[in-house]
N, C-alpha and C positions, 0 to 999 in steps of 0.2 A: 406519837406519829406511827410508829412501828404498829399499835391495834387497828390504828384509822387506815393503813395501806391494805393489809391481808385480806377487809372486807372486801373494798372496792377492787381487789383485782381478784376474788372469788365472782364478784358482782360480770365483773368487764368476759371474765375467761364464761359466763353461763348467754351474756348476749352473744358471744360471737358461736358458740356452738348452736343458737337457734338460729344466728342467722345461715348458717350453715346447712341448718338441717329446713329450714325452709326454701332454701335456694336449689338444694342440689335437685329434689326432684322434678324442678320445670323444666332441666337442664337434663337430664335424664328420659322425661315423655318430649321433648322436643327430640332429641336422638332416637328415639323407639319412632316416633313421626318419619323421620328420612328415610330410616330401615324400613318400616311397613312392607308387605309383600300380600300382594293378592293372587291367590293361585285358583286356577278353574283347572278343569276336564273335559275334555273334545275330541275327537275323533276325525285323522287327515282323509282330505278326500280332497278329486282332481279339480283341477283348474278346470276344465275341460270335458264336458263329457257327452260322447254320442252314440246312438244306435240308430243304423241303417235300416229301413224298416222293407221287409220284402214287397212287393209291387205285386205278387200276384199269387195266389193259393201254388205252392210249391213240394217237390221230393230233392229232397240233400242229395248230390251226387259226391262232392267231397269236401272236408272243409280244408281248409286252406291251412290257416294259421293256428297257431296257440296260446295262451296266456301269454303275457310277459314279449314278445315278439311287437320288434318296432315296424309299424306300416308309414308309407304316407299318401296321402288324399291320393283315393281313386286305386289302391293296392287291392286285389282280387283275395276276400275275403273266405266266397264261399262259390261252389257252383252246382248250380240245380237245375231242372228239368218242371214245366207245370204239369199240374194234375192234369188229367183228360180233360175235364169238362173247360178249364182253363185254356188251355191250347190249346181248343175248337173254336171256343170266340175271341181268344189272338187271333188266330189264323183266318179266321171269317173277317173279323177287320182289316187285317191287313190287304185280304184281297180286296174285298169292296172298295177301300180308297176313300175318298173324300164324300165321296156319294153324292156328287152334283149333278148327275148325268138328267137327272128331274129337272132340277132349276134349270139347265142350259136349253134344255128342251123347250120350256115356258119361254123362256128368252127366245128360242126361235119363231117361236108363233108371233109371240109379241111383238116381234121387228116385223113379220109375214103385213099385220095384222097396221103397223106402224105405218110401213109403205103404201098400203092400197087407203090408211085415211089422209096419209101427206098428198097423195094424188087427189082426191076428192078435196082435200082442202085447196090446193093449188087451183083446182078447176073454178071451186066456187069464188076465190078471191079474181081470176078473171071476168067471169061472170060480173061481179060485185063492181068492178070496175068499170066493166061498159054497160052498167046500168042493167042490166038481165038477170042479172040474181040479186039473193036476201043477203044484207049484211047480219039478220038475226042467222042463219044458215051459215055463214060463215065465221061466223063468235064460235059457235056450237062444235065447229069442225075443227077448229085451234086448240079450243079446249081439250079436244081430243086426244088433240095430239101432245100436248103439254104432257098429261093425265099417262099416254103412253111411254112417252120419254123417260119420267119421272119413275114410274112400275120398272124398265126394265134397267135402271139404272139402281136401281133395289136391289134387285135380283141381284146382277153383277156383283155387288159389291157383298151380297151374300154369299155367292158362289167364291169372292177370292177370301173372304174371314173363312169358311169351310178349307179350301183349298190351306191355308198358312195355317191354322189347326190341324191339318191331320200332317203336312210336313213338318210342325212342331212335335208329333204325335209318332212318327218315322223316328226323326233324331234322340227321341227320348227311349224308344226300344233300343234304338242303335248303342246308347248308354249301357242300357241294361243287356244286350246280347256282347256287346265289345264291337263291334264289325257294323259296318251301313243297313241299314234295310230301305230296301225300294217296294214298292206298293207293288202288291201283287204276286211277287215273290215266295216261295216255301222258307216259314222261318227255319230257321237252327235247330239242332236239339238243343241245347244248352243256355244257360243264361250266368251270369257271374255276379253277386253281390261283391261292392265294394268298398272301401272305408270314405265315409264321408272328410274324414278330416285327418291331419299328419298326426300320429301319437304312439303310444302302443294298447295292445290288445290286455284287455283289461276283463273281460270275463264272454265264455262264451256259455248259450242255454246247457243246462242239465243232462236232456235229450237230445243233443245236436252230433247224428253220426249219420252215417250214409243211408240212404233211405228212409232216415225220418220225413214226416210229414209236416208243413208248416203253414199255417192262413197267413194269409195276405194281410199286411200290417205287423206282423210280428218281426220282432228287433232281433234274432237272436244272438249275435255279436255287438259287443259293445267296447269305445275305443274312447280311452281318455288322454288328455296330456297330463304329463307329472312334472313336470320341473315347468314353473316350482309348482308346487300344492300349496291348497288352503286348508286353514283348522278354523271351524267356528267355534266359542263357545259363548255360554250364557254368563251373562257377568251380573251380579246385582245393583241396583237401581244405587245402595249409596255409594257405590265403590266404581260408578260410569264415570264419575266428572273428573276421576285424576286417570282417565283413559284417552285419547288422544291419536286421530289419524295421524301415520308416520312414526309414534313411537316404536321401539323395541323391548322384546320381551323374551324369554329365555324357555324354549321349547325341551321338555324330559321325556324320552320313551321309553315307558317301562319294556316294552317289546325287544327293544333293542338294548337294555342290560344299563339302562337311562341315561344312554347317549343322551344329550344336549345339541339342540341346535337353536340358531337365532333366528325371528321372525320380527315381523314388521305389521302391524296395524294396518291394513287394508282398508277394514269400512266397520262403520258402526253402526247399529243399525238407530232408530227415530221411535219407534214403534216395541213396545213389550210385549214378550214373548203372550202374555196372560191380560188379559186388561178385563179381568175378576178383581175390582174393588178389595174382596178378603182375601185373595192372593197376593203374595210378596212379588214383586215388578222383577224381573229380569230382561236382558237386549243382548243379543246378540251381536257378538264382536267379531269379526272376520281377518285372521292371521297370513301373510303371506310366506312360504317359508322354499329357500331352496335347496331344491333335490335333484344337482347332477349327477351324483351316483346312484340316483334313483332308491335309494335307502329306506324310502318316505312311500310305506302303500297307503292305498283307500282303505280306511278299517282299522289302520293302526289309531291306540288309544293315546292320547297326546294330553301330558300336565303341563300345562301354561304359566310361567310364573310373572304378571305384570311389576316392576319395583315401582315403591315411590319414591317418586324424580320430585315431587314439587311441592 
């Protein structure tokens, strides 16, 4: 008995060591599954972001603000003065006005022109009546008047779209000078650019000092909100599907000595960055993160770490 035991529990002690040894490692990549960690790289930039664009070929007279400095909508940015040529055809518009004085003028004939055919029509319709005149002569003379009616009621309504144009055309200088303008009037020297929207001042031009020169359409202040900020980055095609509007994911900045902060999955995107067949797929993920001590610039490099949750 004693030879037939030692076999079988050499035999029993070698099954349970494979089962052993084939068990634990499903048990072990199942655990490395939960831990998984996808990290990307991105770069925080604002919520938010605008430039005012100047209205008319311009010279800096002072600027205003400076980097990092909170405005809000409508805070006087920058103040200038136009170029000559600029200020001659303001100032020419201004005075000229709506420039109806033509059309009203047409309107007066037209009425002049309106009354002496209604008298003629009125005669001929008596006429027409006790048998002594043409009804074809009195068709003719209606029409007339119809035809005239109808022109100066044109006009009119031309003269008040000009007229509600150029007093739209008033209140929008009045914007851009600060103060009323009335038609006619010597403008201002001066004019004030000012923030479109409440944030802070987030970069001004290179060249923006007092008597620089600027075309018309150029931004040279720009104003974003930061709280919170977004980080995009590129995620890979296999690593989207355990991504998820609404989750959380744990933001490092090397900038900041890799402070950590938390963010939130804002948007994803539908579309790859490459859609090159022999390119590997990547999409764009959108992190929302917030930044009341404003900690978080445009530009800082941001490592992303999404867990797997599922």
């Amino acid at each position: 008995m004693r030879a037939m035991f030692f076999p079988m529990l050499r035999i029993a002690c070698c099954l349970l060591f494979c089962t052993a040894w084939v068990f634990c490692p499903i048990s072990s990549l199942a655990a490395s599954s939960a831990s998984e960690t996808t990290i990307v790289t991105g770069k925080v930039i604002a919520t938010v972001t605008r430039a005012q664009p100047l209205p008319f070929n311009a010279v800096v007279d002072a600027v205003l603000v400076k980097p990092g400095d909170a405005v809000e909508a409508g805070t006087p940015l920058l103040r200038y003065h136009l170029q000559d040529e600029a200020g001659r055809l303001l100032q020419q518009e201004v005075t000229t006005g709506a420039g109806t004085e033509d059309l009203k003028s047409q309107v007066l004939n037209l009425e002049r022109t309106m009354a002496e055919t209604t008298a003629q029509r009125n005669k001929a319709r008596q006429l027409a009546a006790s048998g002594l005149g043409s009804r074809q002569a009195l068709s003719r003379l209606e029409g007339d008047v119809r035809s005239l009616q109808k022109r100066i009621e044109l006009l009119q309504t031309t003269i008040k779209k000009n007229e509600r144009n150029f007093e739209a055309r008033l209140k929008e200088l009045g914007n851009y000078y600060g103060i009323p303008i009335k038609e006619g009037e010597l403008l201002p020297d001066s004019l004030v650019l000012r923030s479109p929207i409440t944030g802070y001042v987030l970069s001004l031009a290179g060249t923006l000092h007092s008597g620089t020169e600027l075309a018309a359409g150029s931004a040279p202040i720009q104003v974003g909100q930061l709280n919170p900020v977004l980080i995009q980055v590129p995620v890979y095609e296999a690593e989207l599907g355990a991504i998820r509007e609404g989750d959380t994911a744990e933001v490092e900045i090397p900038s900041l000595d890799d402070k950590k902060f938390a963010a939130t999955v804002s948007e994803i995107s539908w579309v790859s960055t490459d859609m090159n067949v022999a390119n590997p797929s990547y999409y764009t993920v959108e992190l929302t993160v917030p930044n009341p001590d404003l900690a978080l610039k445009p530009g800082f490099k941001a490592v992303v770490r999404f867990k797997g949750n599922r």
